[in-house]
N, C-alpha and C positions, 0 to 999 in steps of 0.2 A: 504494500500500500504506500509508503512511504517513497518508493521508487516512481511510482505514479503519478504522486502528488508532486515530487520534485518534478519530472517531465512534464505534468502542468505548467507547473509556475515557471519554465526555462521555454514552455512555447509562448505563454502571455508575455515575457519580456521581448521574445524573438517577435513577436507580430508588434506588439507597442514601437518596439522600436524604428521597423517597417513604417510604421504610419507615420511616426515623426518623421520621416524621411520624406516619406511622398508628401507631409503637410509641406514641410523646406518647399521643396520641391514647387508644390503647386504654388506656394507664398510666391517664391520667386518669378515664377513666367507670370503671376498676376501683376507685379509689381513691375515687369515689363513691358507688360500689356499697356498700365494705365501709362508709363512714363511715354510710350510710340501714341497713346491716344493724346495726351494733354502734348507733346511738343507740335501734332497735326494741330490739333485745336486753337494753338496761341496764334491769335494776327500778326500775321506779317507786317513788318515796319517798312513804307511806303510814305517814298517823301518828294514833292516834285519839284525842279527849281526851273524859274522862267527866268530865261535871258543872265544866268551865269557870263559871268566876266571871265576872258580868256587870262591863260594860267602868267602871261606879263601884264598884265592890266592890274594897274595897283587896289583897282578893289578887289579884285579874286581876293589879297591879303585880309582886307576887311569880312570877306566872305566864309573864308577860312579859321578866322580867329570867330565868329558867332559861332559856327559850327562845332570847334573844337572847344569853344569857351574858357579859351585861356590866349592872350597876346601873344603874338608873336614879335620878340626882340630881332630891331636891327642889328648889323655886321656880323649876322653868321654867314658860313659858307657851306652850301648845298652841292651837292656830286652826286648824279643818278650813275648806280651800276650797277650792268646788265650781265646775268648769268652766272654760273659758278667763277666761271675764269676770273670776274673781275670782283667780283663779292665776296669769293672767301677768302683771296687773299689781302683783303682790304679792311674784313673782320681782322683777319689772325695778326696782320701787322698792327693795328688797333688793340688788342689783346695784350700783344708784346711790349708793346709800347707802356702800360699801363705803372704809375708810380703808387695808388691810392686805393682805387675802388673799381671792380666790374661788376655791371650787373646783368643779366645775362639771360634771358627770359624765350623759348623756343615752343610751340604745340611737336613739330617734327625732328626729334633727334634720336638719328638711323643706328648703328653698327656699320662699318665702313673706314675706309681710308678718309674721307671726310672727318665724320666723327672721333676716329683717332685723334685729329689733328688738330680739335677742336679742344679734346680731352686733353692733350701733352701738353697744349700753350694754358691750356688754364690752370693746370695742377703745376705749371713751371711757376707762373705768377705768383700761385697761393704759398707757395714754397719761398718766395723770395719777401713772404711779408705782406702782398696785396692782397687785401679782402674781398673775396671772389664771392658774388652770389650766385648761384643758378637754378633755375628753374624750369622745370620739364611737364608738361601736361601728360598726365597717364596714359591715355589713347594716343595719342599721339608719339609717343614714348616709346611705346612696347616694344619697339626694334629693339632699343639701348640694349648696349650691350653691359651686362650688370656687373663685368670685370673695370670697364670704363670707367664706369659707377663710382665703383668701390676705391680706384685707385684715386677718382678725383677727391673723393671723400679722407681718406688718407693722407692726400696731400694736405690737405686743411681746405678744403673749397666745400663752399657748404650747399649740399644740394639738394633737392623737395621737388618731389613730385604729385602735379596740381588734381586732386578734387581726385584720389582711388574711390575704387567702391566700398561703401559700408551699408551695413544693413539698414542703417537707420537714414542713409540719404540715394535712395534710389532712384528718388522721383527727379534727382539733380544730378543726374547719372550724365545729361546730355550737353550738362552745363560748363563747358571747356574753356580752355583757354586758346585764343588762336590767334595771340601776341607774340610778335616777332621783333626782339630788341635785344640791343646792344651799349649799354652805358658804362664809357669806358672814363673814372676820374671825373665826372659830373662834366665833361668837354664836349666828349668827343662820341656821337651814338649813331647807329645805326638803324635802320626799319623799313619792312617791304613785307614778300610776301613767301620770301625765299625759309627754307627750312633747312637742318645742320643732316646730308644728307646727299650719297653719291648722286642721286638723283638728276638733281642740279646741276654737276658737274659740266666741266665743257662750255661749249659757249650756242648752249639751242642748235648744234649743228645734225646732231643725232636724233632720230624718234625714242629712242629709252630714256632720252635725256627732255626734264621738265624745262621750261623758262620761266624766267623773273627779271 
């Protein structure tokens, strides 16, 4: 009898435990469900502008600072640049260059010769005393490679990756980061659309290769 009654009680833990599993389970694609139904649901932001001022016409400036709702200071100097060839080594020597602070903010950063080389110059920096921040958006992240990671963490560069999933924020699961900056010493920054990332590489000449 005794033998039975334990085999009872060792099949009710065995099925209990089953259903907590399918309850996860079902919790979680519900909580997937709502987050695909509410990011359809939220209105699209839809803004129209009539008779924009072309990008030398000094009101474009005025139009640009409402928009961005912060002034834009005289005597800086601007330099658009196209494609890997001219962007990442324009980052990395801006990197190198750095005596004080970088700040470093990416949604796409791959595993790759890129990425190495992004990793080397910033854990060189953090090593020489410069305060390295970075920042990596999860999804966008997942490449990374976690030896990368770990080695820039090691040098002293303090790195965070934006918004992982927890249970208790699902519903903000969609909610990313898709900032692309570069604050090298409060001087010197960079921003586009380009991400740390073979991808880019080259100069738009190939179809496996993205442009920016």
């Amino acid at each position: 009898m005794q033998n039975i009654s334990a085999l009872k009680t060792r099949l009710k833990r065995f099925f209990a435990s089953k259903a907590k599993k399918r309850l996860a389970i079902a919790f979680s694609l519900l909580a997937l469900f709502i987050t695909v139904l509410w990011a359809r649901a939220r209105p699209a932001f839809r803004h129209s502008f009539d008779g924009v001022a072309a990008v030398d016409d000094p009101q474009f400036v005025r139009v640009l600072e409402s928009l961005m709702g912060a002034p834009l200071k005289e005597g800086n100097d601007v330099r658009a640049l196209s494609n890997g060839d001219e962007i990442f080594p324009a980052m990395l020597e801006g990197i190198r260059s750095a005596k004080r602070t970088i700040s470093f903010e990416s949604y796409i950063y791959w595993s790759g010769k890129t990425g190495t080389a992004f990793a080397e110059a910033l854990s060189e920096r953090a090593r020489a005393g410069v305060k390295v921040l970075v920042l990596i958006d999860w999804a966008g992240g997942h490449q990374a490679d976690a030896k990368s990671l770990e080695d820039m963490r090691a040098a002293g560069v303090d790195v965070a990756k934006y918004n992982p999933p927890k249970l208790g924020t699902l519903l903000d699961l969609n909610n990313r980061t898709h900032r692309k900056l570069l604050i090298i010493d409060g001087h010197i920054g960079f921003t586009g659309g380009v991400g740390i990332a073979d991808k880019w590489a080259g100069h738009g000449e190939s179809p496996d290769h993205w442009r920016d």
